[in-house]
N, C-alpha and C positions, 0 to 999 in steps of 0.2 A: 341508552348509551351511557357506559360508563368512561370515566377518565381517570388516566394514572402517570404523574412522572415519574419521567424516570431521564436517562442518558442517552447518548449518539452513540452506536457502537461503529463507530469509521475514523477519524482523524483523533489527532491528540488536541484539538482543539478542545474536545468535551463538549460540546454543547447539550444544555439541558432540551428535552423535546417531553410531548405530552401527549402518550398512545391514547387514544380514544377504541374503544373495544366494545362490543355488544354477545356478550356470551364469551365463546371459546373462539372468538375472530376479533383480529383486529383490523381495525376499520376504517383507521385517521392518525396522521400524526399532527403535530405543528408545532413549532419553538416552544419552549418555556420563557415566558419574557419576566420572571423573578431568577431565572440561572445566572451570576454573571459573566459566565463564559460566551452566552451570546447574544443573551437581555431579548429573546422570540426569534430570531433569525436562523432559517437555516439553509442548505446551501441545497445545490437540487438531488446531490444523492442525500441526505438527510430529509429533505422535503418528500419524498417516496418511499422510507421505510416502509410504509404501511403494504406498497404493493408487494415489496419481497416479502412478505407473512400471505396473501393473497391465500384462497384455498387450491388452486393450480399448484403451488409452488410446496404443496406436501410432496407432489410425485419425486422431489427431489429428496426429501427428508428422511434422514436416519431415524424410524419409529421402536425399531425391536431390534434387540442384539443376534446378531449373526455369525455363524462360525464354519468353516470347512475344514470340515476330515484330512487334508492332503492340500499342500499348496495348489495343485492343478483341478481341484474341485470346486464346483461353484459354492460359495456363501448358502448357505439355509437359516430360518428362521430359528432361534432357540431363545431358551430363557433364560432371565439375569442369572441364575445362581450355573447356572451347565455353564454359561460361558465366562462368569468372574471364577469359578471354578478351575475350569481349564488353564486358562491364565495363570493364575495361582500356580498351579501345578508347576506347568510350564516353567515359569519363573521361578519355584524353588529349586527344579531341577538344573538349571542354567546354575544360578548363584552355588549349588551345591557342588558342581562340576567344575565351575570354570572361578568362581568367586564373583564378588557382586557386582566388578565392573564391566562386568561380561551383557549386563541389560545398560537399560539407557531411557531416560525420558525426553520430550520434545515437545515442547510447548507453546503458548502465543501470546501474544498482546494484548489477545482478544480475550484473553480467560478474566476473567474476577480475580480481585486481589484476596481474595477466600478461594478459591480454586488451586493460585499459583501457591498461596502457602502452603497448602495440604501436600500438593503434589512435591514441594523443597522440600518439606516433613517426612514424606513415604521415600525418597531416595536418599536423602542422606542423614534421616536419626532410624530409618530402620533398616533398611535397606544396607548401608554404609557405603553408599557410592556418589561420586559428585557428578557424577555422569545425567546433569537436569542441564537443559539448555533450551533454546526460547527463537522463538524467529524475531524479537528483539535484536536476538545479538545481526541478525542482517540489516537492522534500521538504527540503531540510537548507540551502538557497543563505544564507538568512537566518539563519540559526543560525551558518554560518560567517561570515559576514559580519560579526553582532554579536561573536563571540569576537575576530576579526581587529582592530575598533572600539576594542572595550573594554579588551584583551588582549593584543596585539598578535600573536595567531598563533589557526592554526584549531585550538585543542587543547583537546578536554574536559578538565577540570582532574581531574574527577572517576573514580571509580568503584565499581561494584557493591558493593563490600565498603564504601562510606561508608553504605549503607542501613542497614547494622547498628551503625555507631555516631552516625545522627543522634538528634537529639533534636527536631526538630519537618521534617519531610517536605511540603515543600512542591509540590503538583501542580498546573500553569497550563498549559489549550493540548493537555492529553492523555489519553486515554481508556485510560491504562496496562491497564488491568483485561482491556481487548482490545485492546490493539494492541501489548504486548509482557508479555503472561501473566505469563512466569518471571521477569521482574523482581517483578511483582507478587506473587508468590508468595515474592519477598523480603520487601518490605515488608511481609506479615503476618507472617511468621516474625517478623519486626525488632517489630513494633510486640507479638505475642504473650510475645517476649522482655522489652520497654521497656516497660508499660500505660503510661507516664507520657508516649510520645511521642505527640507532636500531628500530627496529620495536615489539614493545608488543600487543599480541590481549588477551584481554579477553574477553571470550567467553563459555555457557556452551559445546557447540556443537565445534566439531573439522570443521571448515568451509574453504570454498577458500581462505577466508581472515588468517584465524589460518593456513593453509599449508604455507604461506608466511610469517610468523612471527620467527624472530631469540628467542622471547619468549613464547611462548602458554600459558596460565593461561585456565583451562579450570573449573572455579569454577564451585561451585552446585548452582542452580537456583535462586537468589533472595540475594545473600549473598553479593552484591558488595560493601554496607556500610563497615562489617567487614575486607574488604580486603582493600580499600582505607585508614580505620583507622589506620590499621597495618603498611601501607606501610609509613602514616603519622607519626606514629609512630619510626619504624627505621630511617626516614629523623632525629627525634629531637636525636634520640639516636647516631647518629652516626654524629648529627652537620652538617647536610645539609640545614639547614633553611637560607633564604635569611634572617635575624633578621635585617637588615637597612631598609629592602620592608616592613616585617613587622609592622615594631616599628614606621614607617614614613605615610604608604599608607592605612592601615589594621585596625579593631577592634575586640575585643571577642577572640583573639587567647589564652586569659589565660583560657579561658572555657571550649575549645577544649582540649587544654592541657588536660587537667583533666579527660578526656574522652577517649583521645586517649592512656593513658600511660596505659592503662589497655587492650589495643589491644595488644598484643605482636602477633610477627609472629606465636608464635607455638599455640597461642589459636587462631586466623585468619586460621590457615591453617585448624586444627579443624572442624571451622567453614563453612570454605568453599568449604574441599577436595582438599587443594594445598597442595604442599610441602612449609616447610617454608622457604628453601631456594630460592626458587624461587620469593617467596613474597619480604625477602629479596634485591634480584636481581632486581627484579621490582623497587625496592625503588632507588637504587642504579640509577639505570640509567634513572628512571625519574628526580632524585633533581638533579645529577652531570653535567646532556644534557647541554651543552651553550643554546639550546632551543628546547623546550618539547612543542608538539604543539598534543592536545586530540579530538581525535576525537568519538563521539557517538551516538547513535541514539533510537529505541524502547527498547532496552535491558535494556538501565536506565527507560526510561520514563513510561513503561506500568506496571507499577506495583503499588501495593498500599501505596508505598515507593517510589515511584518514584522521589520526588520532595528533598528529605533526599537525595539520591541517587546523585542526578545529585548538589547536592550544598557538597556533602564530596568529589566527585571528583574538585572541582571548590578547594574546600579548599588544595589540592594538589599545584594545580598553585601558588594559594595565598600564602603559603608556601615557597615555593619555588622559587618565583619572575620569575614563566616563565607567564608571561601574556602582553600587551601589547606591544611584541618585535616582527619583526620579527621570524616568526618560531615558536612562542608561545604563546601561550593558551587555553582556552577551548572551541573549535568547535562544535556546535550540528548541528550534521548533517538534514538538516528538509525534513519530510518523503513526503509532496507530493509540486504540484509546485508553490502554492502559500498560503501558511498555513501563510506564514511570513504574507504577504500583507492583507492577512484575518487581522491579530493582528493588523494589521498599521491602520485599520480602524475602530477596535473596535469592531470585527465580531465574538465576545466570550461574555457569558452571563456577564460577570464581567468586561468587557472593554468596554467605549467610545474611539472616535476618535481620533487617534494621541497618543495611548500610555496614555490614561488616565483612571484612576480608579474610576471604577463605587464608590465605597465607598467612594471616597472622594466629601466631598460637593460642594469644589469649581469646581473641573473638574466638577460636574456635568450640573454647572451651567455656565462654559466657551462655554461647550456644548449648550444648552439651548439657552446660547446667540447666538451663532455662528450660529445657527439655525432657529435661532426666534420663538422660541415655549415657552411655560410658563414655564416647566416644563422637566427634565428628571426624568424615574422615581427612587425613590432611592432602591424598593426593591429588593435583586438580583433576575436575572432570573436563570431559570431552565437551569445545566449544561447537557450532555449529554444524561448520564445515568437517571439524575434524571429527565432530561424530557419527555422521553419516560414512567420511572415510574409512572409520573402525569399522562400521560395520561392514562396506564394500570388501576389506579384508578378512575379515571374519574374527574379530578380535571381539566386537560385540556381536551377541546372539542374537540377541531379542530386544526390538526399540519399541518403545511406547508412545505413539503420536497423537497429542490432544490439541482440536480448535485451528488445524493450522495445513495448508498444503503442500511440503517440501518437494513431491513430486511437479512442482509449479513454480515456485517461489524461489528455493533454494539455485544457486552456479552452479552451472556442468551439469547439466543435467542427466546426459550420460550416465556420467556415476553415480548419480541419486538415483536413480531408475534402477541400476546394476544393483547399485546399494540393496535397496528392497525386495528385489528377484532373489538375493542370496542370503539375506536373512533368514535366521531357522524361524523365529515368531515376529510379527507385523501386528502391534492392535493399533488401531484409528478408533478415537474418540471422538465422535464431530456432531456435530448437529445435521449437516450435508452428505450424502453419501453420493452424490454427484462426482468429487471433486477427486480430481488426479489419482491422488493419493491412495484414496480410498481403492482403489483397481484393486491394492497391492494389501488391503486388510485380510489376514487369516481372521482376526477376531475385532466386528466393528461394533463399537458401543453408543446406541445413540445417544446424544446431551443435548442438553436444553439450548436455547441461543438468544437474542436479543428480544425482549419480550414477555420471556419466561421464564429470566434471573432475577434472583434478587441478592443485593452485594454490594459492592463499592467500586470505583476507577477513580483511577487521580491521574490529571490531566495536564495539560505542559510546563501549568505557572503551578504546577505542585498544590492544587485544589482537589479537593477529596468530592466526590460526587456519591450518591445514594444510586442506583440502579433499584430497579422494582419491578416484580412479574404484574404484568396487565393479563395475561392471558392462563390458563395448565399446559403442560409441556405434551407436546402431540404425543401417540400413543404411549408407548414403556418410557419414552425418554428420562433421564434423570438428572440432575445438576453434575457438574465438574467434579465440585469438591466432592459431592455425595458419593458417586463413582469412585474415587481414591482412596476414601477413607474407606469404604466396604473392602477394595479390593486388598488397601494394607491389611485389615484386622485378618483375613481370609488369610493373605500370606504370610502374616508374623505367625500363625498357628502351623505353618506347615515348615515355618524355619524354627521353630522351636522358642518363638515370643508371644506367644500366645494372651497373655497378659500385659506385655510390652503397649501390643500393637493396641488392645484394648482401652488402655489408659493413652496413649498416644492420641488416635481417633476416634475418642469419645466427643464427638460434637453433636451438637443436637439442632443445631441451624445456622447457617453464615456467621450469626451475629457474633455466636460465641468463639468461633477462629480470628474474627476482626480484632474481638477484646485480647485474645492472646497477642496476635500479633502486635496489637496496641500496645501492649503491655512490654514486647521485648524493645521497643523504643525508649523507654525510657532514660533518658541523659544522653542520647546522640542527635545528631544533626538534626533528624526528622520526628524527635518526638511531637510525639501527637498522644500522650497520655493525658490529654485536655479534651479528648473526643471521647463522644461516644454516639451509638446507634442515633441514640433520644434526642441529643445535638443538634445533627444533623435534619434530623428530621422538624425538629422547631426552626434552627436558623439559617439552614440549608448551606449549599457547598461551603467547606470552608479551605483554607491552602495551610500549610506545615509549614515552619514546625506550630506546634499549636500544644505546648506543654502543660501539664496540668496548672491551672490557676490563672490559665492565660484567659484573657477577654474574645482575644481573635487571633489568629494564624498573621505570619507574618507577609505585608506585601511584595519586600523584598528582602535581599540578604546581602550581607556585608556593608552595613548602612555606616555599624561601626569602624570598617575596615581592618575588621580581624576574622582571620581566615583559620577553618580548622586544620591547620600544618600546623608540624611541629615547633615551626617559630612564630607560628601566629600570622605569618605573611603569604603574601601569596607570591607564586612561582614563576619569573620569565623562563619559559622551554626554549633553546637556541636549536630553531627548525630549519634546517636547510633543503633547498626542493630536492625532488628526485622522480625523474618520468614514470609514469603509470606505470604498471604491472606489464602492460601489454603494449610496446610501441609500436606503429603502421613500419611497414616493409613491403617490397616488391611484390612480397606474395600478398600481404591486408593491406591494404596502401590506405584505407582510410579506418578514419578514428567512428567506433557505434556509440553513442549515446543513450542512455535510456533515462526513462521519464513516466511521468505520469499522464492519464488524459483528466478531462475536468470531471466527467461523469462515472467512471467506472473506478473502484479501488480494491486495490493488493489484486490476488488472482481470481475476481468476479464471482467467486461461493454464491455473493448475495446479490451484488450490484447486477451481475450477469442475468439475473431470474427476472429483470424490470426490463420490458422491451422498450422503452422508452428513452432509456438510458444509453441504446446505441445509437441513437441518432444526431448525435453531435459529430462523433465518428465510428461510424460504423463497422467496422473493419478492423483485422490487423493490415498497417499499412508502413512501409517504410519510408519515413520523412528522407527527401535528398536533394540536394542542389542541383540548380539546372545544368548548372556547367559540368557535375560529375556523370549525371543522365545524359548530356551527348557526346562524353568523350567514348562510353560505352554502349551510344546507338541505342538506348533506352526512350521510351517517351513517358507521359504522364499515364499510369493506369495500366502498365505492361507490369508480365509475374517475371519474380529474380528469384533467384538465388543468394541468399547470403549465406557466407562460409565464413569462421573463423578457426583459430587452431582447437577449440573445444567441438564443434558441430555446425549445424547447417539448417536454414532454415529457407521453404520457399513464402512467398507475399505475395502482395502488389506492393506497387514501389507509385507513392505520392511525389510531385514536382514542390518544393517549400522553399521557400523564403527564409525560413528561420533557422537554417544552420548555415555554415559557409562551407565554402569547397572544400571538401577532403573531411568534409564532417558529414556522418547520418547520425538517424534520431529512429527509436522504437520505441513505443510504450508500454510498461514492463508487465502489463496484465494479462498479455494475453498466451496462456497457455493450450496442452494437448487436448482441451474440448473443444476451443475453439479454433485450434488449427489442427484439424482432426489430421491422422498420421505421422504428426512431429511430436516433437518433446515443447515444443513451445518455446517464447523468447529465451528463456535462459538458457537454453542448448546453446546457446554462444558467448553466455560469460561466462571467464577464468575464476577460480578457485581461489585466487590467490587472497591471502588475507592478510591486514594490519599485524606486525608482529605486540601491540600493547593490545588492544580492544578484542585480538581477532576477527574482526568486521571484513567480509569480503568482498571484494573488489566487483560489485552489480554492476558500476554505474558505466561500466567503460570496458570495450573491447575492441579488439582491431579485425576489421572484415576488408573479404572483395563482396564483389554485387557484379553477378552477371546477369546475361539475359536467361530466362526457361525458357524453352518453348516445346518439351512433350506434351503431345498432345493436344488438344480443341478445349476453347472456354465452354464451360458449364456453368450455368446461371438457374437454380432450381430455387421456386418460392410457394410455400402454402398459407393460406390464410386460416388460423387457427380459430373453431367459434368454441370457446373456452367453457361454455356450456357443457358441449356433449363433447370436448377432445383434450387434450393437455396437451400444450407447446412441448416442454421438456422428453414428455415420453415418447411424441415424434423426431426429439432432438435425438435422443438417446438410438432410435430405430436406425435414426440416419446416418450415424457414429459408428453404429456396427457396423454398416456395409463402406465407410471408406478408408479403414486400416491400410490398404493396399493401396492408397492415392499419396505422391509426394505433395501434391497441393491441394487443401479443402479446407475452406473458411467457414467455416460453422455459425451462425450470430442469430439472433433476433432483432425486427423494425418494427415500427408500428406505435401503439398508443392505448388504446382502449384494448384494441384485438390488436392481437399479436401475431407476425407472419415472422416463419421461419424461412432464414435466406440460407441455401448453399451456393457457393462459387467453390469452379474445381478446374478441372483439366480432367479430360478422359479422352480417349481414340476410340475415334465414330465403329471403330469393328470391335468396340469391346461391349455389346449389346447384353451380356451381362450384369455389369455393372451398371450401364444404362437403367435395365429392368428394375436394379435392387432401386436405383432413385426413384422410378416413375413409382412404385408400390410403396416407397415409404413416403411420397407426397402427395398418392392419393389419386395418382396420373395412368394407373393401370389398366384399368377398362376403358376399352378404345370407346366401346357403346357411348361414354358418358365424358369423352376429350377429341378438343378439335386438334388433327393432327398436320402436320407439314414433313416434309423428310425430301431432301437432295443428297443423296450419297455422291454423286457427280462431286459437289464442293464442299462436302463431310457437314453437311445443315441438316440437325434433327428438330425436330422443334413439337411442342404438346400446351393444350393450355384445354383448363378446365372450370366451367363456368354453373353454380349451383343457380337458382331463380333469380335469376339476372345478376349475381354476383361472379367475380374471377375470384378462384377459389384455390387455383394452383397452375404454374407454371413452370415451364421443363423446357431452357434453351440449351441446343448444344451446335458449336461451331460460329455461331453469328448468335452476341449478346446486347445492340444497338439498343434494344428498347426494353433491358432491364432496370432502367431506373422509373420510367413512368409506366410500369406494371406494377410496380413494385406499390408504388404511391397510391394508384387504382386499387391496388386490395388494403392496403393501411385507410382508405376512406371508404372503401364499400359500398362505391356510386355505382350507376347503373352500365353496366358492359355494353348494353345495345348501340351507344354511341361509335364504342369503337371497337366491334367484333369484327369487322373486317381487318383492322389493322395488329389485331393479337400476336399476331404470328408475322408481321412485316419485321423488315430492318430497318426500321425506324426513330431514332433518337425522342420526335416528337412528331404523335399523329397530327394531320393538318383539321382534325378538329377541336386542336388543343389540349394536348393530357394534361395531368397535376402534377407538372415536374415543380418541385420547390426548391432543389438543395437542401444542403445541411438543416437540420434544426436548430437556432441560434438558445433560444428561448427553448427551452422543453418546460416552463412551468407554463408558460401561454401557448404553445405550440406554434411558432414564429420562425419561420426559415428565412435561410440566409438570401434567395431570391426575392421575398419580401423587402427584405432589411434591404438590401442594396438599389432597388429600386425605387425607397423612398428618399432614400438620400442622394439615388442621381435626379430625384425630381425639384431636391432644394430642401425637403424638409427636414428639419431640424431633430436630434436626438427626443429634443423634451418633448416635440409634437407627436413623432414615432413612440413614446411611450405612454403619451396621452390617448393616444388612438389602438393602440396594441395591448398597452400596457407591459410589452416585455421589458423586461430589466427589474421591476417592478415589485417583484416577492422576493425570491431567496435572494439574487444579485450577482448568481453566478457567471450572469452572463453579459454583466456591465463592463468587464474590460474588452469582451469582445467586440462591443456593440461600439465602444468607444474607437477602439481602432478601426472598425469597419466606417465610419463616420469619419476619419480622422483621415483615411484613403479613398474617402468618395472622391471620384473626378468633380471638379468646382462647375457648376449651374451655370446659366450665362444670366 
């Protein structure tokens, strides 16, 4: 066995991890405990990289490039040069007809900060189009935007190691506890360290992170301006303002004034459904903290405010002189692992390289130079949203999608769909050819993916990280950059730069795109002409800027309290609230939330291939208040309908606690794979976007929820022996046969072996569709399945059992005892116990199934029925960890375990 670090490719956290590989498999991960992004810690999607690389998980992998003759033709295999070829073609023929904004790039977070350069380089110094845009601009546009406002540069001020010297930890906008663990696993360490430090979570949903918070703010959806200005507000009223930080470092604060004194708490609270006392209170121990250090993430940024949002919390710090200190100021936590490094290279339609604005003339022509090309061009390119609009218009031709799945991911999905149906060319770059997206590739290229890169990210607190292949790239596959650079020199020869594109994309390996790009840094915010490959490699991650002659990267910024604006000051923004994009009405009467879950991230490419990672939650499920479920004769575990003015989607609908009335909650991962025949969550969010950032509005829409009821429950499960079958390519079988269902949850359970679950609705007389399930799970030969069937009360019912194993099941009409079959094949025990009761309506056979619940622990394999039953026996967290050990490695599952202890009923 060999070992290699390298990086996490999942949160902006970065964490360093260290693949363990034997040949051309990899085979182990585990923290790096010299990275200090998480000093060995990882969380449990990080703790199972190894199984998404598994050999099972090629059947989803893009190996060889593929292209179809005719949109309505299937993909066939072909070779690099036929299909960078055709491309080419294609693409000069576009730009020669239509001009060069006519194509379009699309990019991700997830690329290499050597991928996203090449790719900024082939659109706008050869190309001449600014039409490059990033699924960045859906997670972090507004965040940058307000730093650029307020601040005058896109620079976290902060970093990780402020967690350990704040004193009051402010969280607005972010579900830390799951959406980026090992930080979280800071802030208890910090707060275990400090008891004295205060911790505030605002949040609409009562979340892991709010169970931990000595204050809950649990405003209404969209209202965060109103509550910052108020809290701004009692700071002036009660003579909390730093007025020396002010009146010395600051500008515009008499504008805000004038803004903010008309916030009072009791019209904020109003406004937002707080108490005003708590607003208050909030105010209180943000200005009083010796250091108040903010942490946040999509809650501000996704909305069509977002950029107002994240510059009235900044005006807080500014206020208050918590910025530049130790322990203090404002953190945006970034949502994937390289979205930073993306911005460093200008991998946004509005940014060139090194932190420079497309709008200004001279960057554009620094660039230009830097470059050697005539020209950058000055009109903006197409930002997200708006470029997929282009294309649904037909204004762009031909989009280029690299690393990322907009048929998933992207609002309205409608139009993204439409989008790529009427595109004349579609290429997908991915490593996945599973994903959405890909349906819709006339030309799919495959690329390498986490494992088989080698390259840089830079990470929340602005740390540069090494990435490193452990493994060769499965078949043809090829790097990002490598891909772009061939396909420019190919196309400048057929646009008549033949030597352009030559001297342009001459690189000879990562390293040498790093050094340029290094090199355009020099004298801006981020230089980093103090790094290099070699650096990094002796003294490992370092953070920016990190100028040449420096000793080390800086830990924080604005120490001296000079900001890169024009007067050296930094900026109060006078933010005034303004309702979502989307307000509830008679016809949406309530407010959709979306979120993340702890185990699964962005649209499951990779998280989705680990069966093990659905069992926390298993399901797409709609979070909803009790009182909203009986005003509409709903109960817990019944299918709805959600409608909003974008689309429709059907579920199950979960009974929660954690939002309040007139509020639901979905988790934004889950799209058309696993909700076979919809478009997926985002068929019901709005378009609408920040008019500064253009970031659009994910995080919030207005729906009804009624009840479904076409149709009979279907409950179909097979147990996969990954020996002789692949989970995926029975996924993929079963995917085929239900395009024609409004409801089917597609998912995998299980642990070692993998069972594939469907749940659906079908009508017992459509014995067709029946057929296709019972053959794609294995259920088709009556010879070798025990069968049941009452057409009387539409109950079909099939289960099929190999040498004493349950190997597949097929409920329809009556689904009581899909949860302890399900369990029975995830363990592999012996069926003779309970072969009679296969096929009963039974919850729980009277000879005891393995019904557990949830998985709490998925590094120990610990359910939620364990967990609660030790703490209604009296036993103590430490003892349940002593004896279990969960909670125990990564940690992901210590706010849960905490709150499930915290609502045991008390022992006598």
């Amino acid at each position: 066995m060999s070992e290699t670090q390298s990086t996490c490719c999942y949160c902006g956290v970065g964490c360093g991890v260290i693949i363990e590989h034997e040949g051309d498999r990899i085979i182990g991960v585990r923290g790096d405990p010299e990275h200090p992004a998480n000093f060995g810690r990882l969380c449990t999607k990080g703790s199972t990289l190894h199984l998404s690389a598994a050999p099972e998980t090629l059947a989803v992998r893009a190996r060889h490039p593929q292209m179809r003759p005719h949109r309505d033709a299937p993909r066939s295999r072909c070779d690099w040069d036929t299909a960078l070829d055709h491309v080419a073609d294609r693409f000069a023929a576009i730009i020669a007809e239509h001009g060069p904004d006519a194509v379009a790039f699309y990019g991700a977070g997830q690329l290499l900060t050597e991928d996203y350069y090449v790719f900024n380089k082939l659109a706008k110094g050869l190309i001449g189009t600014n039409n490059l845009d990033t699924n960045s601009r859906l997670c972090m546009s507004s965040a940058v935007a307000g730093y650029k406002m307020s601040l005058g540069a896109d620079a976290p001020p902060c970093s990780y190691a402020d967690i350990d010297h704040a004193d009051c930890l402010f969280i607005t906008g972010s579900n830390t506890a799951f959406a980026h663990p090992i930080a979280f696993r800071r802030i208890e360490d910090a707060r275990e360290a400090n008891p004295a430090m205060k911790l505030i979570v605002v949040d609409p949903r009562r979340t892991d992170t709010a169970e931990a918070a000595d204050l809950f703010l649990p405003l209404l959806p969209g209202t965060d301006i109103a509550l910052y200005n108020a809290m701004l507000h009692v700071m002036l009223w009660e003579g909390w303002i730093d007025t020396a930080y002010v009146d010395a470092h600051t500008e515009g604060f008499d504008a805000l004034k004038k803004v903010v004194r008309e916030y009072t708490p009791a019209m904020a609270a109003e406004i937002c459904g707080l108490r005003k006392q708590d607003i208050e209170t909030a105010a209180e121990w943000f200005a009083t903290a010796k250091a108040t250090l903010s942490l946040y993430c999509q809650g501000l940024n996704q909305y069509a405010s977002g950029t107002h949002k994240n510059s009235a919390l900044i005006n807080l710090h500014l206020a208050s002189g918590h910025i530049g200190r130790p322990g203090a100021g404002p953190f945006s936590l970034t949502g994937q692992p390289n979205a930073m490094g993306g911005r460093e290279v200008g991998g946004l339609a509005n940014l060139l390289s090194a932190h420079r604005d497309l709008s200004n003339p001279e960057h554009r022509a620094e660039v230009a130079r830097f470059w050697g090309v005539d020209d950058v061009p000055a009109e903006p390119g197409k930002s997200a949203v708006e470029l997929f609009q282009a294309v649904q218009d037909g204004h762009i031709k031909a989009v280029w999608i690299a690393c990322t799945n907009p048929a998933q991911s992207m609002p309205h999905q409608a139009l993204i769909h439409e989008a790529l149906q009427r595109a004349e060319l579609v290429v997908v770059q991915d490593a996945f050819a599973h994903t959405e997206t890909c349906a819709y590739a006339d030309v799919l290229l495959p690329a390498t993916t986490w494992g088989e890169k080698d390259g840089t990210v830079t990470n929340s607190e602005r740390r540069i990280s090494r990435v490193r292949a452990a493994v060769p790239a499965p078949g043809e596959a090829r790097h990002d950059w490598a891909i772009a650079a061939d396909f420019a020199r190919r196309l400048g020869a057929r646009l008549g730069q033949a030597e352009l594109a030559e001297r342009l994309f001459a690189y000879d390996g990562p390293e040498a795109i790093w050094n340029e790009h290094r090199d355009s840094t020099a004298g801006r915010d981020l230089d980093i002409t103090g790094l290099s490959y070699a650096l990094l490699e002796r003294d490992g991650p370092q953070q920016w800027p990190f100028p040449a002659g420096a000793a080390m990267g800086k830990i924080r910024l604005y120490e001296d309290s000079v900001y890169p604006t024009d007067s050296g000051r930094a900026r109060f923004v006078a933010t005034e609230y303004t309702a979502t994009a989307e307000t509830p009405s008679a016809r949406y009467p309530l407010h959709l939330i979306t979120g993340r879950l702890r185990d699964q991230w962005h649209g499951m490419s990779r998280t989705g291939l680990v069966a093990r990672l659905y069992n926390h939650e298993a399901e797409p499920l709609l979070h909803m208040h009790a009182d909203d479920l009986a005003r509409r004769g709903l109960a817990d575990g019944d299918i709805v309908r959600v409608k909003s003015r974008q689309g429709a989607v059907v579920l199950k609908v979960l009974a929660a606690d954690t939002v309040r009335a007139g509020q639901c909650f979905l988790p934004m991962h889950w799209g058309g794979n696993a909700m076979a025949g919809t478009l997926g969550i985002n068929a019901l969010t709005p378009d609408a976007i920040d008019p500064y950032s253009k970031q659009p509005e994910l995080k919030h829409a207005a729906v009804q929820v009624e009840t479904f009821t076409r149709g009979h429950p279907v409950v179909a499960m097979r147990r996969i022996d990954t020996a002789q079958e692949n989970p995926f390519e029975v996924m993929a079988q079963v995917r085929e046969q239900l395009a024609p269902l409004p409801y089917a949850s597609l998912t995998l359970t299980g642990r070692e072996t993998p069972v594939v679950m469907l749940q659906s609705r079908v009508d017992i007389d459509e014995p067709a569709l029946i057929a296709a399930v019972d053959a794609a799970f294995g259920l088709d030969d009556a010879n070798r399945t025990l069968s049941y069937a009452d057409r009387r009360r539409d109950i079909a019912k099939r289960a099929r059992i190999d040498d004493d194993v349950l190997m597949a099941v097929r409920l329809v009409g009556e689904t009581r005892a899909a949860e302890w079959l399900a369990q029975l094949m995830i363990v592999g025990a012996s069926a003779a116990p309970m072969r009679r009761w296969l096929l009963a309506p039974v919850t729980q056979p009277p000879e005891g199934g393995p019904t557990r619940g949830k998985v709490i622990c998925n590094c120990f394999d610990i359910a939620e029925d364990a967990i609660q039953a030790a703490f209604a026996s009296g036993e103590s967290l430490e003892q349940l960890q002593a004896r279990t050990r969960c909670g125990t490695n990564c940690g992901s599952c210590l706010p849960e375990l905490k709150r499930l202890k915290a609502h045991a009923p008390a022992t006598a």
